[in-house]
Biopython code that builds the backbone (N, CA, C, O; Angstrom):
import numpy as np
from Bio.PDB.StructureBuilder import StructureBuilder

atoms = [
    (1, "UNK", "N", (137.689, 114.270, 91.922)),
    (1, "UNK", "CA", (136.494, 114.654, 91.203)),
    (1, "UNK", "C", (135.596, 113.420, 91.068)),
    (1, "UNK", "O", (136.128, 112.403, 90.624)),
    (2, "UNK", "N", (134.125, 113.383, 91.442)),
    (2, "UNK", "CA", (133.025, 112.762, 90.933)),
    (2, "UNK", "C", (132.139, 112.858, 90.235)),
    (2, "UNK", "O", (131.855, 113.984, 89.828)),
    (3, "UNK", "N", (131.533, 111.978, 89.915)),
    (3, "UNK", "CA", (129.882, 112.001, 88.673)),
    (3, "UNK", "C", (129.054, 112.631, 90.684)),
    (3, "UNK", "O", (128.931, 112.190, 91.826)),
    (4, "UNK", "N", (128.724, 113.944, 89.811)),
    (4, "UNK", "CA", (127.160, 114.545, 90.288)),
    (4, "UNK", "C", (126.083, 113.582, 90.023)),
    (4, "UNK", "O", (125.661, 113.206, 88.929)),
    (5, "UNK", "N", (125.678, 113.217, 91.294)),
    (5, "UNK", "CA", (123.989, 111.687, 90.560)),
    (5, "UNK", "C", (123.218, 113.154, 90.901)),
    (5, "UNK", "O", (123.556, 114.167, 91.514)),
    (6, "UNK", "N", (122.068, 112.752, 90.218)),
    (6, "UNK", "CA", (120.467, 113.230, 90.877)),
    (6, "UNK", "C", (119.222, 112.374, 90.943)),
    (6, "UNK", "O", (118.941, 111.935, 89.828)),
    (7, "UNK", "N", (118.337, 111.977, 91.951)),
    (7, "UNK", "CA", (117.735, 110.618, 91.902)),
    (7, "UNK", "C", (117.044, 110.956, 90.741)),
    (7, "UNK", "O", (116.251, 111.885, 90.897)),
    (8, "UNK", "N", (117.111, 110.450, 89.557)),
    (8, "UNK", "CA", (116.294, 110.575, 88.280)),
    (8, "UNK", "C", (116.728, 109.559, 87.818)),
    (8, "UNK", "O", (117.861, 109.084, 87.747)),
    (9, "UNK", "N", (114.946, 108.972, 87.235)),
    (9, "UNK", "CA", (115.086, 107.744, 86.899)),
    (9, "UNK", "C", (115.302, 108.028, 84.971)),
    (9, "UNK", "O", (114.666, 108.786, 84.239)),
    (10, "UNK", "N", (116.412, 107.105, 84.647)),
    (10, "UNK", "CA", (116.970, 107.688, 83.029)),
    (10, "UNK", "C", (116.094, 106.621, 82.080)),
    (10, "UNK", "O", (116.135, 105.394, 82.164)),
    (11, "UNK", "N", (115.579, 107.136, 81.486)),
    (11, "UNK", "CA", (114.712, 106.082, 80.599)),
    (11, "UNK", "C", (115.468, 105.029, 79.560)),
    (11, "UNK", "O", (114.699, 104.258, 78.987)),
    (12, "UNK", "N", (116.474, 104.938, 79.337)),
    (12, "UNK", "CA", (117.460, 104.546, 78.781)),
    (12, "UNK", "C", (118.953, 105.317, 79.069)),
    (12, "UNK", "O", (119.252, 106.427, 79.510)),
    (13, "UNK", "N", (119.862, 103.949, 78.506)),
    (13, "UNK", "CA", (121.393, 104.156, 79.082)),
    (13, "UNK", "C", (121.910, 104.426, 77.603)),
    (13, "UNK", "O", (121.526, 103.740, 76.656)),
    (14, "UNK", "N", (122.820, 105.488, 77.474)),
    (14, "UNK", "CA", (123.303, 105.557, 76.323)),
    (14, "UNK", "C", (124.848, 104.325, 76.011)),
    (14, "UNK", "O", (125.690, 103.704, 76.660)),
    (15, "UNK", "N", (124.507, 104.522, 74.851)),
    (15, "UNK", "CA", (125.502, 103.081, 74.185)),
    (15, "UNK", "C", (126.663, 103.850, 73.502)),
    (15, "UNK", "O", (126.472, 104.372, 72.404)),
    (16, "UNK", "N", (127.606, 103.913, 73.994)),
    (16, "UNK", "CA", (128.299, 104.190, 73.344)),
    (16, "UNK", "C", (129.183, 104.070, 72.167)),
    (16, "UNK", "O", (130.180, 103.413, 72.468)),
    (17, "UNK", "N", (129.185, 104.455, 70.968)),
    (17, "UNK", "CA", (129.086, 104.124, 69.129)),
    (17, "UNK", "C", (130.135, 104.290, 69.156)),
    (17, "UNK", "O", (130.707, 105.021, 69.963)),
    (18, "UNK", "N", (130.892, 103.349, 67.864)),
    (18, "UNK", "CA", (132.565, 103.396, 67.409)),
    (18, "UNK", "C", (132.780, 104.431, 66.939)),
    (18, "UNK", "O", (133.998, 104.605, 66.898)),
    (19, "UNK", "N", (132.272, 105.196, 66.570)),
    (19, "UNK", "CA", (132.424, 106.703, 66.539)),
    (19, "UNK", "C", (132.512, 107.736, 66.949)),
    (19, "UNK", "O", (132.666, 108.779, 66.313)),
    (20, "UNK", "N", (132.417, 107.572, 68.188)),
    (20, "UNK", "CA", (131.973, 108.424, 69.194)),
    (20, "UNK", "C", (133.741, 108.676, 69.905)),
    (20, "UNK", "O", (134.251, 107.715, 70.481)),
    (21, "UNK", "N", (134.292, 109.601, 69.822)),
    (21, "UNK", "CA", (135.213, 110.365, 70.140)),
    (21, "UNK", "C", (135.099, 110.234, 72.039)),
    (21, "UNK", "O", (134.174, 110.717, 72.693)),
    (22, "UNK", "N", (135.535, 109.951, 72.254)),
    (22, "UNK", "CA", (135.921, 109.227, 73.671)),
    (22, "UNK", "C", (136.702, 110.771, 74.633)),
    (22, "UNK", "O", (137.833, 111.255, 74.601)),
    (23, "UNK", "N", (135.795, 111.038, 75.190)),
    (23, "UNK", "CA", (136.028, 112.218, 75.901)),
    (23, "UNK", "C", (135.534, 112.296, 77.514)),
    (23, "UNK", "O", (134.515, 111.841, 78.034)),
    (24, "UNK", "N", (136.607, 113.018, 78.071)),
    (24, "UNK", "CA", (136.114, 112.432, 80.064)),
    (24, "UNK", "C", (135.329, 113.921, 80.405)),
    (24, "UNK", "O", (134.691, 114.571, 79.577)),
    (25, "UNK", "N", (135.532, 114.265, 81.751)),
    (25, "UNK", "CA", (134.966, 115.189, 81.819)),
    (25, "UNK", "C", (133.264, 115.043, 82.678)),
    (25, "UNK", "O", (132.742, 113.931, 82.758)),
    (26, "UNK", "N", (132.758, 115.947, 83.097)),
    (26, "UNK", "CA", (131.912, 115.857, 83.346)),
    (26, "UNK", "C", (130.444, 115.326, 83.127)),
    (26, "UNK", "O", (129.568, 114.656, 83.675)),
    (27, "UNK", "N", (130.801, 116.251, 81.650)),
    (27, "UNK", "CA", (129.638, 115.787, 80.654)),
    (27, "UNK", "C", (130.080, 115.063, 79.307)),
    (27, "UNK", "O", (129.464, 114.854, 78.261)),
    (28, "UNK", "N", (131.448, 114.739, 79.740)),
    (28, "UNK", "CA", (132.224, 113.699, 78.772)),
    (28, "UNK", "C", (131.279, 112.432, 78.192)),
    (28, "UNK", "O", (130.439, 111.793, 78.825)),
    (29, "UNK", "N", (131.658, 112.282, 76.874)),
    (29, "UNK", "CA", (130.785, 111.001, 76.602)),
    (29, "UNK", "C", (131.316, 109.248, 77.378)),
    (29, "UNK", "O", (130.596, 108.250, 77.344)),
    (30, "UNK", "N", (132.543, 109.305, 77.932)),
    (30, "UNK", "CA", (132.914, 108.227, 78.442)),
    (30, "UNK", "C", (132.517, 107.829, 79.824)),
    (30, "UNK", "O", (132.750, 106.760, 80.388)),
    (31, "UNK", "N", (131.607, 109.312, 80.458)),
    (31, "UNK", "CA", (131.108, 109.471, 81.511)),
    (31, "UNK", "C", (129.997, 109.201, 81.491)),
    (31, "UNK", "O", (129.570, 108.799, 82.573)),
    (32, "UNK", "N", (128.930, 109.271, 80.270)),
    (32, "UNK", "CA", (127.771, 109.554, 80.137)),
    (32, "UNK", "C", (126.703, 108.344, 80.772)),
    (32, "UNK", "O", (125.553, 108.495, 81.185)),
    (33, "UNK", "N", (127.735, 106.792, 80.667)),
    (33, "UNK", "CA", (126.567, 105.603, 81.436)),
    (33, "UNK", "C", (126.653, 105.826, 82.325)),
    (33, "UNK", "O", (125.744, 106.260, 83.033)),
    (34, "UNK", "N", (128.453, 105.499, 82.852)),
    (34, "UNK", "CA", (128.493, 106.189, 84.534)),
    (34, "UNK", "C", (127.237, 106.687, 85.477)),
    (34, "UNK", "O", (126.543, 106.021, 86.245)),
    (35, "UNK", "N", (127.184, 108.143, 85.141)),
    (35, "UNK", "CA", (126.089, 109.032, 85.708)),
    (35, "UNK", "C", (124.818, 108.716, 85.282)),
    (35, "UNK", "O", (123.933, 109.060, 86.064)),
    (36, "UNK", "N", (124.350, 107.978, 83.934)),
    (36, "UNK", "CA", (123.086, 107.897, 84.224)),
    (36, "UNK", "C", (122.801, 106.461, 84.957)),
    (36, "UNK", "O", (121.680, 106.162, 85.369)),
    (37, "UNK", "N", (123.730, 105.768, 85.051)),
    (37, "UNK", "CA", (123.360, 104.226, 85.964)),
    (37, "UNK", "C", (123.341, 105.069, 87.830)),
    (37, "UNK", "O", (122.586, 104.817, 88.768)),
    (38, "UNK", "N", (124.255, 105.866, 87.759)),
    (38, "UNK", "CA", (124.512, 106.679, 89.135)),
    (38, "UNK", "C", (122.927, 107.333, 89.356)),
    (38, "UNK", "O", (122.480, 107.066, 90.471)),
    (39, "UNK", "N", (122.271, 107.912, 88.732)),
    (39, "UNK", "CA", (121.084, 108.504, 89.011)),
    (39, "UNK", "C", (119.835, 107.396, 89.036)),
    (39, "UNK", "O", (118.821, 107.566, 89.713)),
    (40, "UNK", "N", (120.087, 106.172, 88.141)),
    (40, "UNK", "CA", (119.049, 104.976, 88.130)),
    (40, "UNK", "C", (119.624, 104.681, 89.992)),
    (40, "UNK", "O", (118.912, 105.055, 90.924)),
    (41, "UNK", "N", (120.468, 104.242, 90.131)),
    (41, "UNK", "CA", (120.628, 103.954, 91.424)),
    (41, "UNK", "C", (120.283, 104.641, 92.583)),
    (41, "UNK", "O", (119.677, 104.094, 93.504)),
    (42, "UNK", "N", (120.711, 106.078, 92.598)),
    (42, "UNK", "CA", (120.202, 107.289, 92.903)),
    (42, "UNK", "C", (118.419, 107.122, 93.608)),
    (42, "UNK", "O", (117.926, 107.043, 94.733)),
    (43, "UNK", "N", (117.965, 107.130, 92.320)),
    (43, "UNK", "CA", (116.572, 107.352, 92.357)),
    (43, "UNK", "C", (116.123, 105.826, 93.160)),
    (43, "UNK", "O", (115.149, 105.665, 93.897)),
    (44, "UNK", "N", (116.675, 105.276, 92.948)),
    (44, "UNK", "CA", (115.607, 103.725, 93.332)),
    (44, "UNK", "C", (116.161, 103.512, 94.844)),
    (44, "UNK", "O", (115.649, 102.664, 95.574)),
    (45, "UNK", "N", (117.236, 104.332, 95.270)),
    (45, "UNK", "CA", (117.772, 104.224, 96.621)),
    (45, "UNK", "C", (116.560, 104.835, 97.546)),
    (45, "UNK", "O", (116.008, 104.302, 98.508)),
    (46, "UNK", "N", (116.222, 106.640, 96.713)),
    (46, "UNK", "CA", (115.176, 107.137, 97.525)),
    (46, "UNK", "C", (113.889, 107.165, 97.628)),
    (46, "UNK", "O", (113.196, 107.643, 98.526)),
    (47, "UNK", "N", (113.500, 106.465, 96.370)),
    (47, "UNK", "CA", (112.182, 105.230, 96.387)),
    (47, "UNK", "C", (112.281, 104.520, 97.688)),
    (47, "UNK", "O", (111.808, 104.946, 98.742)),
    (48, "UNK", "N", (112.931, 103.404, 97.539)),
    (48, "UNK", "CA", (113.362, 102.281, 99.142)),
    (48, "UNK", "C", (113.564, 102.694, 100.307)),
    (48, "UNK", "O", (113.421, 101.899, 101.236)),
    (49, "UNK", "N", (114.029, 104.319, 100.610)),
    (49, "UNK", "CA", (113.534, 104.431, 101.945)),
    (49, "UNK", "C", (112.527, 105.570, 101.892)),
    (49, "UNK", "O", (112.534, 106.217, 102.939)),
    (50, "UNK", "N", (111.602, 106.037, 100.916)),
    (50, "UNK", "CA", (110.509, 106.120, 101.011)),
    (50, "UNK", "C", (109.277, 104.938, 101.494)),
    (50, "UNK", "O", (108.178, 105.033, 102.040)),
    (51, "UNK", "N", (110.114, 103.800, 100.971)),
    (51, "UNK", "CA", (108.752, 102.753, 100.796)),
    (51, "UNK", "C", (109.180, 102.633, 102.260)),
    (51, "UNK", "O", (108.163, 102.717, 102.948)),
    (52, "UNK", "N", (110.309, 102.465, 103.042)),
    (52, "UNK", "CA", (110.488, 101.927, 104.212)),
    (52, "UNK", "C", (109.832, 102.504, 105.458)),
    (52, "UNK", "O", (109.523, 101.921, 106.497)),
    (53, "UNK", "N", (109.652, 104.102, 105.034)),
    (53, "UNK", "CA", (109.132, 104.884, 106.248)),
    (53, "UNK", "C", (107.544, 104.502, 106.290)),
    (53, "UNK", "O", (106.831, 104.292, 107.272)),
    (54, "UNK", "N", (107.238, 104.483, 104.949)),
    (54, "UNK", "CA", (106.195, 103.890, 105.234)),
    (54, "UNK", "C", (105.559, 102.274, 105.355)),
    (54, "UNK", "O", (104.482, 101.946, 104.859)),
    (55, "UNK", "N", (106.079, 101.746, 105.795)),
    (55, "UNK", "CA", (106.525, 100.689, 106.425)),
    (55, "UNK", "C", (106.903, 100.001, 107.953)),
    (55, "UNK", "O", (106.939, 98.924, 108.548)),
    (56, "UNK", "N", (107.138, 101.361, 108.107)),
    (56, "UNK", "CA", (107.269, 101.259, 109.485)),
    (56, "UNK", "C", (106.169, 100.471, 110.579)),
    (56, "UNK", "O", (104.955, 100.331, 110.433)),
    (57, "UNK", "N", (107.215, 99.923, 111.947)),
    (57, "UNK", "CA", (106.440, 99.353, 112.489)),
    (57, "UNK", "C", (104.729, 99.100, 112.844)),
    (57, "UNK", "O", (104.897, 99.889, 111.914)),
    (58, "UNK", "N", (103.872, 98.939, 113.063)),
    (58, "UNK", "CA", (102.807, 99.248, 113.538)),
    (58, "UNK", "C", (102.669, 98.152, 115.113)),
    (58, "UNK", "O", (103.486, 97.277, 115.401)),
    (59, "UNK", "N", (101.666, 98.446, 115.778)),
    (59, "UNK", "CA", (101.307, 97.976, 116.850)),
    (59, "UNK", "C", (99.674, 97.634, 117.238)),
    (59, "UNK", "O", (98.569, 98.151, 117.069)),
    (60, "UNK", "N", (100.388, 96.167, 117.998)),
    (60, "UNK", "CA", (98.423, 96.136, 118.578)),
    (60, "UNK", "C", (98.539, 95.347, 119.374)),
    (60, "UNK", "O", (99.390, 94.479, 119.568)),
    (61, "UNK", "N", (97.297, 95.751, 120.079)),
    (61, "UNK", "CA", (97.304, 95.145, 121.339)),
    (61, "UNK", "C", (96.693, 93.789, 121.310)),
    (61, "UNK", "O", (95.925, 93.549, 120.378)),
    (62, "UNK", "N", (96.907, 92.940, 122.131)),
    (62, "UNK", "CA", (95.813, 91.279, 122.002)),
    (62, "UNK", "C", (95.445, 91.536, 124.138)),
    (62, "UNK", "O", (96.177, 91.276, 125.093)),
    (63, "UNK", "N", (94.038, 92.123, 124.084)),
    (63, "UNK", "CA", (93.493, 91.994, 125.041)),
    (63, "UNK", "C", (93.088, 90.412, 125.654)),
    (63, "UNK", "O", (92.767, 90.322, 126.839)),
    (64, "UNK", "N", (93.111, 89.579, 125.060)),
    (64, "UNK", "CA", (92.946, 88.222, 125.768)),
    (64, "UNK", "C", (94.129, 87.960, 126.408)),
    (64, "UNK", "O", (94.031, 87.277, 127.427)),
    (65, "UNK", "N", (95.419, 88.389, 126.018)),
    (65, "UNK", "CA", (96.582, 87.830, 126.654)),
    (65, "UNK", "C", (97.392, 88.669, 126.967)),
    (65, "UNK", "O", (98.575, 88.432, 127.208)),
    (66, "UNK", "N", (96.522, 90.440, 127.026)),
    (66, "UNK", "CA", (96.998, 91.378, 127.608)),
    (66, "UNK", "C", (98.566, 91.957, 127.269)),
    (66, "UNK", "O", (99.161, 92.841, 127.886)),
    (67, "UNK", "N", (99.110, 91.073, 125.931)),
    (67, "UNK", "CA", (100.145, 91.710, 125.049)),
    (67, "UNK", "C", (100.290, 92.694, 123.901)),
    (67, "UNK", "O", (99.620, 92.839, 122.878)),
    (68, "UNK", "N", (100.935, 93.077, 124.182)),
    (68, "UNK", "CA", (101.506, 94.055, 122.438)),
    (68, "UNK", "C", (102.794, 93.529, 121.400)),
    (68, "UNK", "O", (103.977, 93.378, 121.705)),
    (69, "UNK", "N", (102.175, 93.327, 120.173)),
    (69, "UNK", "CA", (102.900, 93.059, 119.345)),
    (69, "UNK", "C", (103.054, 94.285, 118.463)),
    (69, "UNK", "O", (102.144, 95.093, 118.283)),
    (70, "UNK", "N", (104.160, 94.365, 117.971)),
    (70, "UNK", "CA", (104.637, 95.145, 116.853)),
    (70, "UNK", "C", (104.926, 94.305, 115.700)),
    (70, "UNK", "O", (105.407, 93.172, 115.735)),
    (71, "UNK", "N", (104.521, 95.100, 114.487)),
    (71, "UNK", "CA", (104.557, 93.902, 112.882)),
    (71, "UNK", "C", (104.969, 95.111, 112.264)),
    (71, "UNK", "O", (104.888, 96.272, 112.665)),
    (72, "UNK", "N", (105.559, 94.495, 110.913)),
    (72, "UNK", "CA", (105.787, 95.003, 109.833)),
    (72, "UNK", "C", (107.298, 95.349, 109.005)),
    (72, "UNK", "O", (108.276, 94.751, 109.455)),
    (73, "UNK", "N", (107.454, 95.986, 108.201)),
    (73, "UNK", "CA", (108.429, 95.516, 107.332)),
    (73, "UNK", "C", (109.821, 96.575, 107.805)),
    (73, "UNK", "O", (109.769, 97.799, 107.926)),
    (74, "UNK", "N", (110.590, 96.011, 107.941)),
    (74, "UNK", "CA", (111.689, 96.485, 107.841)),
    (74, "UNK", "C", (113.605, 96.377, 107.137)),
    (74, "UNK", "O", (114.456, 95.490, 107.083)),
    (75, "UNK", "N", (113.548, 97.355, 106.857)),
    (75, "UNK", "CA", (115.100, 97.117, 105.995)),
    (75, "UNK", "C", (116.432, 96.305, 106.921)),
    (75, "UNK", "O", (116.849, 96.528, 108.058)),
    (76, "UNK", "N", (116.722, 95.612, 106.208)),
    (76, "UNK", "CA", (118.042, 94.531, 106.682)),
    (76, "UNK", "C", (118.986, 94.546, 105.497)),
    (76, "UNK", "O", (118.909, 94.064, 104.367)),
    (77, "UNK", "N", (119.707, 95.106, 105.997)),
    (77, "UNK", "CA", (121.057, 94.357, 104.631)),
    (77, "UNK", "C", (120.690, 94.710, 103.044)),
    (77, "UNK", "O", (121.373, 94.022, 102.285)),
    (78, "UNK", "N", (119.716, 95.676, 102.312)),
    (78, "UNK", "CA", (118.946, 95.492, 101.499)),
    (78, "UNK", "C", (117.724, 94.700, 100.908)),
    (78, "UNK", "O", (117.326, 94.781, 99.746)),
    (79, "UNK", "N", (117.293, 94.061, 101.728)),
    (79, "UNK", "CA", (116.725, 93.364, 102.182)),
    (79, "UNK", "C", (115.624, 93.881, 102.920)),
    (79, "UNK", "O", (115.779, 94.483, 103.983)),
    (80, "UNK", "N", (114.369, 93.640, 102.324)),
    (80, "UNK", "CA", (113.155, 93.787, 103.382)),
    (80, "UNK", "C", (112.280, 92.666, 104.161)),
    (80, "UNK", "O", (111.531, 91.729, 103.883)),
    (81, "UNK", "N", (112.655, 93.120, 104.957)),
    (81, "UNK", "CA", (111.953, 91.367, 106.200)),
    (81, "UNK", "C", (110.953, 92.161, 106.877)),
    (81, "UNK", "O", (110.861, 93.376, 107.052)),
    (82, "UNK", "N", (110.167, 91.106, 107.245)),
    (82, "UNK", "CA", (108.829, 91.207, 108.047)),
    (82, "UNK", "C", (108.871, 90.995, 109.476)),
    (82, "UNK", "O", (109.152, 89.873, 109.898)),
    (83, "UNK", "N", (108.652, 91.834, 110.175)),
    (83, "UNK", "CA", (109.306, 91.423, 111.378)),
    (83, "UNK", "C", (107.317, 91.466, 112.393)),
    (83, "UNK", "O", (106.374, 92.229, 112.183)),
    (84, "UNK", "N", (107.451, 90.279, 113.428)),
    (84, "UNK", "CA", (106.325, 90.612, 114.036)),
    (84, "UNK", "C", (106.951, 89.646, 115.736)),
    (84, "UNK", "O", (107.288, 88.516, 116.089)),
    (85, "UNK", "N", (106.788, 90.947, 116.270)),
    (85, "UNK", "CA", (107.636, 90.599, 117.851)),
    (85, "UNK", "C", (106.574, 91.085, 119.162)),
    (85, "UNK", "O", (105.805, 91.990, 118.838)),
    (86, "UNK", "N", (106.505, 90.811, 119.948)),
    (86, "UNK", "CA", (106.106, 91.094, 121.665)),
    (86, "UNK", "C", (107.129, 92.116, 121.629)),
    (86, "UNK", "O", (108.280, 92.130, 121.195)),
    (87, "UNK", "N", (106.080, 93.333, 122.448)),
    (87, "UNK", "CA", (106.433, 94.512, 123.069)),
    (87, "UNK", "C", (107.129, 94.040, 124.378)),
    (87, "UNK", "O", (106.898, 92.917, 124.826)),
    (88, "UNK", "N", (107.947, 94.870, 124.961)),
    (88, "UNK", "CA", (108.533, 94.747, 126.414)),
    (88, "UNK", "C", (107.645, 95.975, 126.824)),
    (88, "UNK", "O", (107.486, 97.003, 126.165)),
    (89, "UNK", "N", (107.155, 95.699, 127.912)),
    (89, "UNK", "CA", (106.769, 96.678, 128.734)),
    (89, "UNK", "C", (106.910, 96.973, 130.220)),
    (89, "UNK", "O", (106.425, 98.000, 130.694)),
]
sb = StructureBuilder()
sb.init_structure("model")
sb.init_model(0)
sb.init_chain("A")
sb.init_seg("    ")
for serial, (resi, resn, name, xyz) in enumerate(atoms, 1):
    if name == "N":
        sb.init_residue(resn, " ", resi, " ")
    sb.init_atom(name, np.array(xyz, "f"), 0.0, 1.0, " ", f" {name:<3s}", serial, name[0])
structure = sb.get_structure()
């Protein structure tokens, strides 16, 4: 069995109080940071490859030296690098 995420970003993490009766479960309170750090993560995962698609390469030509370069950002390792390279053609 796992924590269900949903990308939703949680506006706060609940704290769990010395009072608080310690229960598992789905919607258990011992579960309750679990899943909402799971949905902060969630959500900011499908932010980042939103931002990435748009991101994607672009291209242009340099008519003086009759090359094509491709620029722009791409994901590495978590990590976003800038990449700007000569086309093979």
């Amino acid at each position: 069995m796992s924590i269900n995420e949903t990308p939703t970003w949680e506006e706060e993490i609940y704290l769990i109080k010395t009072d608080d009766r310690v229960l598992g479960g789905e919607e258990g309170i011992a579960n309750r940071q679990a899943k909402e750090l799971a949905n902060r993560t969630n959500y900011l995962k499908k932010q980042s490859e939103e931002h990435e698609k748009k991101a994607m390469p672009h291209q242009l030509h340099d008519a003086d030296s009759d090359k094509t370069y491709r620029f722009g950002l791409k994901q590495e390792g978590g990590h976003m690098k800038f990449i700007y390279e000569e086309v093979e053609e």
